[in-house]
C-alpha distance (Angstrom), angle and dihedral (degrees) to the residues before:
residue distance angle dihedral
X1 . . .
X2 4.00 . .
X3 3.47 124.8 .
X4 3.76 121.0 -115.6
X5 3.49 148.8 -176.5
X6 3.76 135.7 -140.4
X7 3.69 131.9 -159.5
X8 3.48 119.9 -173.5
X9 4.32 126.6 176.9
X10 4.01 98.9 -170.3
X11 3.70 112.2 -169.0
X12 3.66 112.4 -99.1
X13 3.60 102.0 -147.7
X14 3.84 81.2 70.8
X15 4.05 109.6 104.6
X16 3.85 111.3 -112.2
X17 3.75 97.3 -111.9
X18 3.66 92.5 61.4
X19 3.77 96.2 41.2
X20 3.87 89.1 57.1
X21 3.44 89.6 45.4
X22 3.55 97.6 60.8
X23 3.68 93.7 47.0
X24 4.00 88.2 53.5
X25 3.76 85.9 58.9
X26 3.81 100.7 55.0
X27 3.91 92.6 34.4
X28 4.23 84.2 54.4
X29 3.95 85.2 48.0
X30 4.03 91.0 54.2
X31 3.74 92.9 40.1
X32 3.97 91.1 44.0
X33 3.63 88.1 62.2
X34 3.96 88.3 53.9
X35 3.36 86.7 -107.0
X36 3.83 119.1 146.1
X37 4.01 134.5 -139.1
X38 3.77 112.0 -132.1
X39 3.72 95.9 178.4
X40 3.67 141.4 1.3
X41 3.80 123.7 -176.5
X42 3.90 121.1 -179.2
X43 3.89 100.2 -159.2
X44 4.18 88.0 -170.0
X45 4.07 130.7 -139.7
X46 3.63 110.3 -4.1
X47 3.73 132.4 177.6
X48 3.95 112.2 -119.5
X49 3.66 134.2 -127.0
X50 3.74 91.3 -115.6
X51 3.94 130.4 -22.3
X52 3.73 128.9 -62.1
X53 3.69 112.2 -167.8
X54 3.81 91.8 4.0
X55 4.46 80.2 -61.5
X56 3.48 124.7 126.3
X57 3.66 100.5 -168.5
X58 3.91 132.0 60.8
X59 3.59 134.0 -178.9
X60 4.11 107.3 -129.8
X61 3.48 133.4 -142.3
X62 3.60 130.9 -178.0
X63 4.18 128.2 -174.0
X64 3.29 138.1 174.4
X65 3.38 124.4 -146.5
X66 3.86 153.2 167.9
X67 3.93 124.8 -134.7
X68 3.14 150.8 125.1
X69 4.01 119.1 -75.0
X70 3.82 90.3 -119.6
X71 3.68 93.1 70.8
X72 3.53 94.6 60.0
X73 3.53 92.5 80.9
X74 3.85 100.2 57.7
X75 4.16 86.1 46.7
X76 3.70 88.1 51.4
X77 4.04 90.5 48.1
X78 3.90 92.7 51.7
X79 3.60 96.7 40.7
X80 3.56 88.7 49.9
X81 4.58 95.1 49.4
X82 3.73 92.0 36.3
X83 3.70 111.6 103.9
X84 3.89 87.9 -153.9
X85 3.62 102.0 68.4
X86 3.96 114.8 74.0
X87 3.85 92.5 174.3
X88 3.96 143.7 11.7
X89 3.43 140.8 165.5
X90 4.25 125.5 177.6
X91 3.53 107.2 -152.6
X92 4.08 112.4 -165.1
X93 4.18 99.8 -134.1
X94 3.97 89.9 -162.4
X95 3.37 89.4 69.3
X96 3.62 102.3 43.8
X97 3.86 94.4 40.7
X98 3.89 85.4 54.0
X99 4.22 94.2 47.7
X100 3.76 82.2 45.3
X101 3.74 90.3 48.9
X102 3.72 97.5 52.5
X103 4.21 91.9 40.3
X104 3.82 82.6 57.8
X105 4.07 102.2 48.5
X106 3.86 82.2 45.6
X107 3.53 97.2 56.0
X108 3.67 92.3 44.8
X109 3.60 96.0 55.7
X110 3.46 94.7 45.9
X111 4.28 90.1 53.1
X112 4.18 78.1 43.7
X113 3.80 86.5 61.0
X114 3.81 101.5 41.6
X115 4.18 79.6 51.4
X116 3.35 91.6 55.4
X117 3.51 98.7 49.4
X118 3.80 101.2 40.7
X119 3.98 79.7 54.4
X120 3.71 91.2 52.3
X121 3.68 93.5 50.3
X122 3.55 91.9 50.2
X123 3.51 97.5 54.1
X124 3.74 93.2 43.8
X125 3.85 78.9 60.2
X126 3.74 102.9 53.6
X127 3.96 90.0 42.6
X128 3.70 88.7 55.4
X129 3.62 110.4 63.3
X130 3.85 86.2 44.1
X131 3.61 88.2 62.6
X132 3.51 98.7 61.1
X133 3.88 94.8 51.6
């Protein structure tokens, strides 16, 4: 199953009972789909970037999860109806962890290369003094 993560702003004008509630709900539709939670970290009352809703502050929460793709589509759906959730956005980490993967073994061979060369010039270097003797 593919890794995921969720970020959620939930509107913090919302009382706490009813913001907890609606995180129940889409945690019982991951867990539903035998899915599991790896991590969930509630990073509290933040001020945001501009308003949403004519509100400049959001509470955020961010999980990680693993389920099947399926599921996303019923999280979507309640995120989308709940009058809790101001903003979300599912990011598939498979995906980025591969793109950041391949941007990583291209880098390195490109620093292998300039390595390579700089050692090549330097050796051209030494052996060309000692030509001249």
């Amino acid at each position: 199953m593919p890794l995921y993560e969720l970020g959620i702003i939930t509107d913090p004008e919302v009382p706490p009972e009813e913001e907890t509630a609606a995180l129940e709900r889409l945690e019982k539709i991951i867990t539903d789909a035998d899915g599991t939670i790896v991590d969930q970290d509630n990073r509290g009352r933040r001020q945001l970037a501009y308003p949403i809703q004519k509100k400049n502050y959001g509470v955020y929460h961010f999980w990680q999860f693993e389920v099947d793709g399926g599921v996303l589509v019923s999280l979507n759906f309640e995120m989308q109806t709940s009058d809790v959730v101001m903003r979300s956005l599912t990011l598939n980490l498979d995906r980025e962890l591969r793109r950041k993967r391949k941007g990583d073994r291209i880098a390195q061979a490109k620093a292998a290369k300039k390595a390579a060369k700089a050692v090549a010039k330097a050796a051209a270097a030494v052996e060309a003094p000692s030509e001249e003797s």
